[in-house]
C-alpha positions in Angstrom: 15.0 -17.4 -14.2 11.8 -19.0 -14.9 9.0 -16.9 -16.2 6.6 -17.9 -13.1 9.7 -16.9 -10.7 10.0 -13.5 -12.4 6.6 -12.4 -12.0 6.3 -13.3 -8.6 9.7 -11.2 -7.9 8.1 -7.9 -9.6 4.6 -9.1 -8.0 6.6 -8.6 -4.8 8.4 -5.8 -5.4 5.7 -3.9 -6.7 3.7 -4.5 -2.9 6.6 -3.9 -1.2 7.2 0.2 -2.7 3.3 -0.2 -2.2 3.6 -0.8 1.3 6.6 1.9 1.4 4.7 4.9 -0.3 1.4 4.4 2.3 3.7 4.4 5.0 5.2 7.5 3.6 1.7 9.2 3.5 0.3 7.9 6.6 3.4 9.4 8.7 3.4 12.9 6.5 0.1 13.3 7.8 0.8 11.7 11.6 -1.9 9.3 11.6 -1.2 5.8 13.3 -1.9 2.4 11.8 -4.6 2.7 14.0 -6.4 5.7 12.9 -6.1 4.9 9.1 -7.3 1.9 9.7 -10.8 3.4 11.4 -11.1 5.8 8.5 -11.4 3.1 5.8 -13.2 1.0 8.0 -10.6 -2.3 8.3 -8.0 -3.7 10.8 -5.4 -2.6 11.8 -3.3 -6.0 11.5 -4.3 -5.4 7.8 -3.1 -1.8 7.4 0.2 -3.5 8.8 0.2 -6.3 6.4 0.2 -3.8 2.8 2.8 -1.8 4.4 4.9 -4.7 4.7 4.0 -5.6 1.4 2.6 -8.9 2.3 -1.0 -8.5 1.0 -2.5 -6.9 -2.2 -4.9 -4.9 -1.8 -7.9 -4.4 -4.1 -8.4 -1.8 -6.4 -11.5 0.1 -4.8 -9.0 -0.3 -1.3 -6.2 1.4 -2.8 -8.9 4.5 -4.0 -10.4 4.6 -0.9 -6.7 4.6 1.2 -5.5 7.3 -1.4 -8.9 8.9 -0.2 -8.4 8.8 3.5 -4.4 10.2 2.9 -5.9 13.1 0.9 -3.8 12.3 -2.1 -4.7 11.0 -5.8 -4.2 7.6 -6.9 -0.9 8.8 -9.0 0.9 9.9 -6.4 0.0 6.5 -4.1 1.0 4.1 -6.8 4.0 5.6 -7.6 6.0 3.1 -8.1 9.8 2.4 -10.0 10.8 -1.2 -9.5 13.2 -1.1 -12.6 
C-alpha cells in the first residue's frame, strides 16, 4: 500500500472513533444532535457529519464540543486505531 493510501486509511479511521466517542458522550448525557448543536452554536447536519466521521473538525471545535459534553479533551480524543 501506497504511502498516500495509508494515511488516508488512519486519516479515516481516526474520524470515524472521533465520531464514535462524541456520540458516546452526547448520549451519556441525553442530549440530541439537536441540542449539542445549539450549545456550540452550529448545525445540526454538521454535528451529524463528525459522528459519522465524514468531516474533521478543527481544533478550537473539538475544545469547545469537549466543553459543551463537560468532559476534557483526553477523554474526547481518545482514540486506539492500532
Amino acid at each position: 500500500m501506497c504511502v498516500m493510501k495509508k494515511n488516508i486509511t488512519r486519516k479515516n479511521k481516526i474520524l470515524k472513533h472521533l465520531g464514535i466517542n462524541i456520540k458516546f458522550y452526547r448520549k451519556k448525557l441525553n442530549l440530541t444532535q439537536e441540542q449539542i448543536a445549539e450549545l456550540i452554536d452550529v448545525e445540526r447536519s454538521y454535528i451529524t457529519a463528525i459522528e459519522n466521521g465524514t468531516k474533521s473538525p478543527s481544533i478550537y471545535f473539538i475544545y469547545e464540543l469537549s466543553r459543551a459534553l463537560n468532559i476534557n479533551l483526553k477523554e474526547l480524543m481518545d482514540i486506539n486505531i492500532e
